[in-house]
Backbone bond lengths (Angstrom), bond angles and torsions (degrees), N, CA, C in turn:
res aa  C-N    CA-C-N  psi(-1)  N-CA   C-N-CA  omega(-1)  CA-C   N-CA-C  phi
1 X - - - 1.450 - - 1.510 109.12 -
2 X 1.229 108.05 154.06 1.540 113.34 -175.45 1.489 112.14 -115.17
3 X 1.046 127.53 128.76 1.714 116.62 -167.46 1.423 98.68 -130.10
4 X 1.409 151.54 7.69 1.171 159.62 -175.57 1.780 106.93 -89.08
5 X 1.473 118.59 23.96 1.125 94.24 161.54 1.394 115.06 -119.73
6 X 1.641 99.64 -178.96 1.631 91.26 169.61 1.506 127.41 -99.80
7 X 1.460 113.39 -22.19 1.233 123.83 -149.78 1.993 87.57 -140.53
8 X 1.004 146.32 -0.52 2.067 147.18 164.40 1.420 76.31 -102.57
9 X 1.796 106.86 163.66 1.603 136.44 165.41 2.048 78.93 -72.78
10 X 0.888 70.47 175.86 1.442 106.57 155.49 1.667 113.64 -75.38
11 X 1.294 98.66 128.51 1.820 105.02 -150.58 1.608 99.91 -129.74
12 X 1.289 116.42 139.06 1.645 139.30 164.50 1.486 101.37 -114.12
13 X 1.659 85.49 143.92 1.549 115.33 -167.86 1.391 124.65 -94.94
14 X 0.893 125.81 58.19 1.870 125.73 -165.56 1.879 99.35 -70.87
15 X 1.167 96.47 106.72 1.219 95.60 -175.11 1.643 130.03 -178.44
16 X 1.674 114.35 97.59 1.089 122.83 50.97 1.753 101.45 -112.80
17 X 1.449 112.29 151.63 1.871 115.33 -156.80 1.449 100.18 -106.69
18 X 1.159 141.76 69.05 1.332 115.14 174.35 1.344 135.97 -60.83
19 X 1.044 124.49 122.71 1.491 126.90 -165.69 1.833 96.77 -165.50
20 X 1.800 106.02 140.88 1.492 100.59 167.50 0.938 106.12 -125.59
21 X 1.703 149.38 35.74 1.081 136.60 127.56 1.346 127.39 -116.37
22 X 1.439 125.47 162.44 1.673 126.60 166.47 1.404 105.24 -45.06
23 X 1.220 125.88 -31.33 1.724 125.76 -151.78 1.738 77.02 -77.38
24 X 1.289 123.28 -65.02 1.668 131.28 -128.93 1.369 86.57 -70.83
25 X 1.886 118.50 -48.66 1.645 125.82 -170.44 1.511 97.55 -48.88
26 X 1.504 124.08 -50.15 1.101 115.48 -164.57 1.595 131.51 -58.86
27 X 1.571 87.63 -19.83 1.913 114.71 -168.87 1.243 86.03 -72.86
28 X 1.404 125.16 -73.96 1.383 138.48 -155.76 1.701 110.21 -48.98
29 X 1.524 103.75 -42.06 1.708 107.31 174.22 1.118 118.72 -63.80
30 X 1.446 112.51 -35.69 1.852 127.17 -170.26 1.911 99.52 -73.83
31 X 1.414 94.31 -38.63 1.547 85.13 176.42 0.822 117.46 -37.65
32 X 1.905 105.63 -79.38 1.495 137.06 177.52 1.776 105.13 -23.52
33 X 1.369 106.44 -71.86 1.330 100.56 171.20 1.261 160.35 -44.93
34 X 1.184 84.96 -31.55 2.207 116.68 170.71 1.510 94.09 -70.62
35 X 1.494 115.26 -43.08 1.742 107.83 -167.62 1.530 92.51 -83.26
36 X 1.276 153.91 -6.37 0.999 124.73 147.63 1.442 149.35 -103.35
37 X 1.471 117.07 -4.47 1.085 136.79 148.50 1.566 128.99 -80.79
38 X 1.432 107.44 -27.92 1.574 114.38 158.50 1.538 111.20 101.10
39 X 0.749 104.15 37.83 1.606 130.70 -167.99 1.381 119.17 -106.84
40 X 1.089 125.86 166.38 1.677 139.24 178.18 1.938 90.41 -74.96
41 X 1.501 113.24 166.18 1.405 110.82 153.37 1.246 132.35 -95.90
42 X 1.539 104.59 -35.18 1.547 116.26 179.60 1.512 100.82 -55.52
43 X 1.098 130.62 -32.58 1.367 133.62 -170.41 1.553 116.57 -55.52
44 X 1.732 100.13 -49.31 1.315 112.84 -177.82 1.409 115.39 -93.19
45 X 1.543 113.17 -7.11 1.960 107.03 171.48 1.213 86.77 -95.67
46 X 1.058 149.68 -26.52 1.670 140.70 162.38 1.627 106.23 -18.11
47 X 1.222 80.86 -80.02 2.034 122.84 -169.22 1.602 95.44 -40.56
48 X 1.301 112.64 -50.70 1.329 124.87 -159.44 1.689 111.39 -72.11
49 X 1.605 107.32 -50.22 1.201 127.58 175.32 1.888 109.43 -65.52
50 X 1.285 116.47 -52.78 1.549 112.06 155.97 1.332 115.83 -28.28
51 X 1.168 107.84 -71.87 1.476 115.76 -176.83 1.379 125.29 -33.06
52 X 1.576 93.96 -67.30 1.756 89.57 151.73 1.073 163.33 2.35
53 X 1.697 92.23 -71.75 1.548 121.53 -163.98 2.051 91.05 -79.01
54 X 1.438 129.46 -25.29 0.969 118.37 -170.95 1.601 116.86 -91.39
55 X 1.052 113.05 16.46 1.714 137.06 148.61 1.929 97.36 154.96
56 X 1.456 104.51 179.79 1.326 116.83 -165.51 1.874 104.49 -88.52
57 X 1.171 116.17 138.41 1.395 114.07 -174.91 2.109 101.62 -94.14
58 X 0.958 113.16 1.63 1.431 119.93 173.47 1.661 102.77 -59.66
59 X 1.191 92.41 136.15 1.629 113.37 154.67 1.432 106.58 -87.34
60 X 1.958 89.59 -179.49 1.576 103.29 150.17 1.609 108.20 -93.20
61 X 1.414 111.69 153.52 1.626 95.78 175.56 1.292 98.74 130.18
62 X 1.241 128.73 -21.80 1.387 135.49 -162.12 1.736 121.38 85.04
63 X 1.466 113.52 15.92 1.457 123.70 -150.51 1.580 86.09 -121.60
64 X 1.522 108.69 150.50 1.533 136.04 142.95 1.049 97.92 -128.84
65 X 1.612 94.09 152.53 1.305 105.53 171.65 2.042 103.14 -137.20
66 X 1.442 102.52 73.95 1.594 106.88 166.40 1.382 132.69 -56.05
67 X 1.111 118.72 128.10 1.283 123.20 -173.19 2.034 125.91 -143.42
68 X 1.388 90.59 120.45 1.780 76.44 171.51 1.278 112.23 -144.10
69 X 1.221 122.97 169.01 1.826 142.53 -163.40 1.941 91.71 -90.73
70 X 1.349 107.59 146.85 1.172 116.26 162.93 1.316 127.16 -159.50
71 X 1.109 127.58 128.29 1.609 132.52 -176.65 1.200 112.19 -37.68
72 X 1.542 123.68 -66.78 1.671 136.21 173.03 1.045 107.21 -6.36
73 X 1.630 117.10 -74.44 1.386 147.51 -161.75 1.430 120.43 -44.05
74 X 1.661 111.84 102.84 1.887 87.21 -175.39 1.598 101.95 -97.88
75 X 1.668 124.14 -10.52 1.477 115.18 168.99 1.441 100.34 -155.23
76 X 1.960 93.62 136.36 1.898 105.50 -165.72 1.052 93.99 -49.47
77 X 1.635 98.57 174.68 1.553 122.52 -172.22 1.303 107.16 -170.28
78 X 1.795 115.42 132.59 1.638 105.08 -156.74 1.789 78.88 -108.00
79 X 1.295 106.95 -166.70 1.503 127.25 -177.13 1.750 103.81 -153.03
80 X 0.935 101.08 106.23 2.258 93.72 175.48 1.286 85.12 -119.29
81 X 2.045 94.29 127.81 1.447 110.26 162.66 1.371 99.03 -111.57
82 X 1.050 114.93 150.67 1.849 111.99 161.27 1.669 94.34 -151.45
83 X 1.954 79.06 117.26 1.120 100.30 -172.33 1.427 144.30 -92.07
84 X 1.378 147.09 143.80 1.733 122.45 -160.20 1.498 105.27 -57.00
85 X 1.219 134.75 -42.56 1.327 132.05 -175.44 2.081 105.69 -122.89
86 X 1.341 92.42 155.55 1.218 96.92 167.47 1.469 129.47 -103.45
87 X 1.321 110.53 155.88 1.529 120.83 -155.28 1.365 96.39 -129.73
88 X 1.557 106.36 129.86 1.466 137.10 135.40 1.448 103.31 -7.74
89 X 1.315 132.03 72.41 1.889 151.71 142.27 1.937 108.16 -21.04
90 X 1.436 96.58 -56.33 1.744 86.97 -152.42 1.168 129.69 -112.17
91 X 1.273 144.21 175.69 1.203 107.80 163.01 1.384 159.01 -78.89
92 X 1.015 150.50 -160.15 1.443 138.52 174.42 1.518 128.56 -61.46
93 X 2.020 100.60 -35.70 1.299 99.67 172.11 1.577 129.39 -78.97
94 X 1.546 99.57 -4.85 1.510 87.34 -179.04 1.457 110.69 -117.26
95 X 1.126 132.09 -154.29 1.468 152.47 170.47 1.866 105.60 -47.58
96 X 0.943 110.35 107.34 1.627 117.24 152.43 1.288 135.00 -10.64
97 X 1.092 146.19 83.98 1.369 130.82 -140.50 1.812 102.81 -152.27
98 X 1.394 110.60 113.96 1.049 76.72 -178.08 1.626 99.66 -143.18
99 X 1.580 127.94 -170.85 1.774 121.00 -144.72 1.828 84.90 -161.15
100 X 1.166 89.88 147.58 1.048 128.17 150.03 1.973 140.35 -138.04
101 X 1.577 79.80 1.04 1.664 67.98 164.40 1.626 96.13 -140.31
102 X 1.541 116.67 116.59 1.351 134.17 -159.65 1.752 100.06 -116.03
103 X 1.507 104.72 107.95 1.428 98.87 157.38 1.426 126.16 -102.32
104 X 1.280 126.53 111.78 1.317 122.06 -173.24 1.437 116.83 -90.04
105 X 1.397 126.45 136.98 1.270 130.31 -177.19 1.392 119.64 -112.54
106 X 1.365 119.25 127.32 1.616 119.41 -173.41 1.784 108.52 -115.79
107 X 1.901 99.69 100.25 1.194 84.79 174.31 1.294 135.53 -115.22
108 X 1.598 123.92 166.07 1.710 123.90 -159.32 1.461 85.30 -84.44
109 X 1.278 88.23 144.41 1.826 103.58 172.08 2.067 100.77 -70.22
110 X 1.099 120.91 3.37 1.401 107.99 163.08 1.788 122.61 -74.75
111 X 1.272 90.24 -15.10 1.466 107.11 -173.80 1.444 132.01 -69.50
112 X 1.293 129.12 98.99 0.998 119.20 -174.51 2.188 144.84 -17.86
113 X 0.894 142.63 31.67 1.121 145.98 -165.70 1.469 111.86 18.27
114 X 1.021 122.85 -53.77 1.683 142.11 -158.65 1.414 77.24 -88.72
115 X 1.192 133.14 -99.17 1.932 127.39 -174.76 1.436 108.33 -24.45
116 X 1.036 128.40 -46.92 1.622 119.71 177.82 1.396 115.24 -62.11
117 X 1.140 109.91 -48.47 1.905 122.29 172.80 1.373 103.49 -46.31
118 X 1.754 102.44 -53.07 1.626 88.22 -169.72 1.805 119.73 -86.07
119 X 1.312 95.89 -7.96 1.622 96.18 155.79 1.387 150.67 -59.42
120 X 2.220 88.56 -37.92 1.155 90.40 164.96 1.686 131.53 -82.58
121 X 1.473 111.83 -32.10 1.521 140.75 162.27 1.535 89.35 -30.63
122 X 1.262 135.99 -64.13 1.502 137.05 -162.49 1.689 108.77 -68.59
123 X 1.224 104.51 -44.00 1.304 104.04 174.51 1.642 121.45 -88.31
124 X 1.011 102.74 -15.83 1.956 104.72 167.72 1.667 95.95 -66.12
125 X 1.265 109.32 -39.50 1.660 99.69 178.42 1.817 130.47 -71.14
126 X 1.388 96.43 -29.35 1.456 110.10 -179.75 1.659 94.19 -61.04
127 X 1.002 117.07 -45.07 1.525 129.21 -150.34 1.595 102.83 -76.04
128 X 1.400 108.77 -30.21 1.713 110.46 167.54 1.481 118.87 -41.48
129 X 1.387 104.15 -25.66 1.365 114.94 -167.90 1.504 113.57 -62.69
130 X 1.669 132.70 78.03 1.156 115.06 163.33 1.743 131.36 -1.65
131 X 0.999 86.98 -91.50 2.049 105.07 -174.42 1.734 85.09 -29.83
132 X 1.199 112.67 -70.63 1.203 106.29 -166.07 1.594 124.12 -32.64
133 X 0.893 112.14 -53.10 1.172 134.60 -175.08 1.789 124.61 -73.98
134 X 1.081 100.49 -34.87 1.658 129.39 137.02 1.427 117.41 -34.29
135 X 1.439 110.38 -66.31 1.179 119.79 -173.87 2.175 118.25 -81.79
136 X 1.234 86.79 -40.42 1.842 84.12 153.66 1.372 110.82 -50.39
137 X 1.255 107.01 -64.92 1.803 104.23 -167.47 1.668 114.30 -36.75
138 X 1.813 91.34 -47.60 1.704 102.04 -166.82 1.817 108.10 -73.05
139 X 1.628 108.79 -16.95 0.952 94.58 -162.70 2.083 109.16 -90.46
140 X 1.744 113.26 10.59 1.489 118.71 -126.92 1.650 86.36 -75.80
141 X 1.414 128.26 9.65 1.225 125.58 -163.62 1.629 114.39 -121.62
142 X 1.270 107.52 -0.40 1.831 128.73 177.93 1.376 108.06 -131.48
143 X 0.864 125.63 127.05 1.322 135.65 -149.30 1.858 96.83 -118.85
144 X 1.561 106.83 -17.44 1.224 104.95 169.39 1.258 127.61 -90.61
145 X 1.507 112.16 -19.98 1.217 126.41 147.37 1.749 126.01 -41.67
146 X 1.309 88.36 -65.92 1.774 89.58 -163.86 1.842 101.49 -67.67
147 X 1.575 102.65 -19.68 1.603 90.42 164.20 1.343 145.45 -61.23
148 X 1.549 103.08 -19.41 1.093 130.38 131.43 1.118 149.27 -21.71
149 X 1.054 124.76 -84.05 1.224 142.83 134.09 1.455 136.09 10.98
150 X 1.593 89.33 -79.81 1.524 127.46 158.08 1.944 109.27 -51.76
151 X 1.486 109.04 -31.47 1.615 91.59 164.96 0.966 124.35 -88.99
152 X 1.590 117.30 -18.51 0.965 113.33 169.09 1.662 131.95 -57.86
153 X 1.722 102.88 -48.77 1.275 113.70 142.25 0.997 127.36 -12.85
154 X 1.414 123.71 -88.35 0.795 140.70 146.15 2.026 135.71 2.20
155 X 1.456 97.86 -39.78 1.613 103.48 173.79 1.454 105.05 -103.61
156 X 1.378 107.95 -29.88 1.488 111.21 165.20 1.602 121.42 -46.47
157 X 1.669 108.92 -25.08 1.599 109.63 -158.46 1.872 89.90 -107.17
158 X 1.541 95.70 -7.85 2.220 90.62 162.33 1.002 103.06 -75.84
159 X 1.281 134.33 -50.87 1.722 137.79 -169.03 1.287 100.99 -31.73
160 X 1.528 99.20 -87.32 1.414 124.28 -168.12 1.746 110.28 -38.42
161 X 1.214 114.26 -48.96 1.225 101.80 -159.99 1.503 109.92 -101.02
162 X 1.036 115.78 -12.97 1.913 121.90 130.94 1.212 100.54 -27.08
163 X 1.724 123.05 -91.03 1.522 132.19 -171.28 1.744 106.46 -25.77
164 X 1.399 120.74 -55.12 1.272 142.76 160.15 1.372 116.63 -20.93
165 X 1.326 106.77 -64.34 1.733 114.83 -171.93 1.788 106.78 -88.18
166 X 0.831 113.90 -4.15 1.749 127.48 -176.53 1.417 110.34 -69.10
């Protein structure tokens, strides 16, 4: 886990993730997650897969960014996989969409609703960023790299939400 930021939870690195479906990515995160919140898994690919079903968390870009609220939780916690291949994101009824670099967000029900919205809104935008995203891919094999990255991210998500409070 990474706890050095100011403005990401505290973030785990799945990376590089092999997996070729949404179902399997989701197992593999819920794992990750159950072992750190202390939880069952089915519970949290449940949560995750719900989430889902109430529209697709995929970008353009090759990115989702899934996210859900949970009681357990006493402080969020993101998960970035970026994965060797990309996987089929959405569902059947809509547009094709599919990701390989998935940040999942786990949040504590202390957390504001409206602050989470506008967290993620800020970061669906960072994430527009080609290069960026470019450079995750290139980086899915250095882990000191994408830490990087992630601060950079990271100062990108002061900007914005500066712009926010203005």
């Amino acid at each position: 886990m990474l706890d050095s930021f100011e403005y990401l939870p505290d973030t785990l690195i799945l990376s590089p993730l092999s997996c070729f479906s949404k179902k399997r990515l989701f197992e593999d995160v819920a794992d990750q997650a159950a072992f750190i919140i202390k939880t069952h898994t089915v519970d949290i690919n449940m949560l995750l897969n719900d989430r889902e079903k109430c529209g697709s968390t995929a970008l353009d870009n090759g990115v989702a960014i899934p996210h859900i609220q949970m009681r357990k939780i006493e402080k969020t916690f993101g998960i970035l996989s970026i994965l060797q291949n990309k996987v089929f994101f959405n569902d059947i009824d809509t547009d094709l969409e599919d990701a390989d670099i998935v940040y999942t967000f786990f949040f504590s029900q202390k957390d504001d609703p409206k602050e989470a919205e506008i967290f993620l809104k800020n970061l669906c935008e960072i994430f527009e960023n080609k290069e960026l995203c470019v450079s995750l891919r290139r980086a899915k094999n250095e882990p000191d790299t994408i830490y990087a990255l992630l601060k950079k991210i990271d100062q990108q998500l002061g900007k914005l939400l500066q712009h926010t409070q203005d």
